[in-house]
C-alpha positions in Angstrom: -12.5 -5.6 0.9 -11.9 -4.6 -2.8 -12.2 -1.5 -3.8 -11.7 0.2 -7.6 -9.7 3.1 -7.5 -9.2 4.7 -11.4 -8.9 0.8 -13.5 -7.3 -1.1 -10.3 -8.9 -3.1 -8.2 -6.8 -2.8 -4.4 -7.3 -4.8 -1.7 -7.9 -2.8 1.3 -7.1 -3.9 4.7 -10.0 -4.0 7.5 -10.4 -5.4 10.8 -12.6 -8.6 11.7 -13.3 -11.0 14.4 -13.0 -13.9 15.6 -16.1 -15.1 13.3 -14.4 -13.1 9.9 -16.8 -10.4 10.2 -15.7 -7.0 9.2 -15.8 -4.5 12.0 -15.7 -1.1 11.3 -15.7 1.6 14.4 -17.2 5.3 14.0 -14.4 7.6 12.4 -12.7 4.3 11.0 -14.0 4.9 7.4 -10.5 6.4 6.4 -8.5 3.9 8.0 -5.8 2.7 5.6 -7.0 4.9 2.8 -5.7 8.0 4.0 -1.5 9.1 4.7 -0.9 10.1 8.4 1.9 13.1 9.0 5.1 11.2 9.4 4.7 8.4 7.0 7.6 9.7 5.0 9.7 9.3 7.9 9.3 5.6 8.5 10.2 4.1 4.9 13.0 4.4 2.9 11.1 5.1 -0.4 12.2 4.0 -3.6 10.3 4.6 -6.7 8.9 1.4 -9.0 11.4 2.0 -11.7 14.3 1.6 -9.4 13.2 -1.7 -7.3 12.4 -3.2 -10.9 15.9 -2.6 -11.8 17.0 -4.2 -8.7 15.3 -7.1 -9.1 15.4 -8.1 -13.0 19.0 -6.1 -13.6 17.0 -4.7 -16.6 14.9 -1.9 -17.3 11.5 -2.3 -17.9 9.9 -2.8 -21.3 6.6 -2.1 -22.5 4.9 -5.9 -22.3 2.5 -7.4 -19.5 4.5 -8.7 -16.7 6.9 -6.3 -16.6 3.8 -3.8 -16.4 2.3 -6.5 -14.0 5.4 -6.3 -11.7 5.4 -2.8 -11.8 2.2 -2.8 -10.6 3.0 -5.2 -7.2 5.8 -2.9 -6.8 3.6 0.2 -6.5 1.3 -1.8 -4.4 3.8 -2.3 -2.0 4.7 0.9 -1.8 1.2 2.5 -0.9 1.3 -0.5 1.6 4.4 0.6 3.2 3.4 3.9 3.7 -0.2 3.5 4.6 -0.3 0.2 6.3 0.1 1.3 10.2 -2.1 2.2 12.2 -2.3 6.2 13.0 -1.1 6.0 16.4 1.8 4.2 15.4 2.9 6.4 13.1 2.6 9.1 15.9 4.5 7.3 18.2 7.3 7.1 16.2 7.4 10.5 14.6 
């Protein structure tokens, strides 16, 4: 599903089944929108500037795809913080 949060379009992750249906079960309207206590815990953060730097071995400049790679950097981010399931997270905290 793709929702618009601010001027960004994110894909957001929901279960289906075995015919590609969406399935969505009572008090799962949060699920993978929301943080869950101990996400912090479970991924070594580092912020968009940094990983840029890591990867190009340049700051980045003002122009499209560096803004664009920003941008999959961030996205990767919110995913690794909010893309387990609740339980998991609890488990492991």
């Amino acid at each position: 599903m793709l929702q618009e949060r601010g001027n960004k379009k994110y894909t957001i992750r929901t279960q289906i089944d075995d015919d590609g249906e969406e399935i969505q079960q009572p008090g799962d309207e949060d699920k993978f929108l929301v943080a869950h206590v101990g996400d912090h815990l479970m991924v070594p953060f580092q912020c968009e500037t940094c990983h840029f730097r890591d990867i190009y071995k340049r700051d980045p400049v003002e122009k499209e795809s560096d803004n664009e790679a920003l941008d999959f950097i961030q996205d990767a981010n919110i995913d690794a913080f909010w893309g387990r399931e609740e339980s998991t997270v609890a488990s492991n905290l």
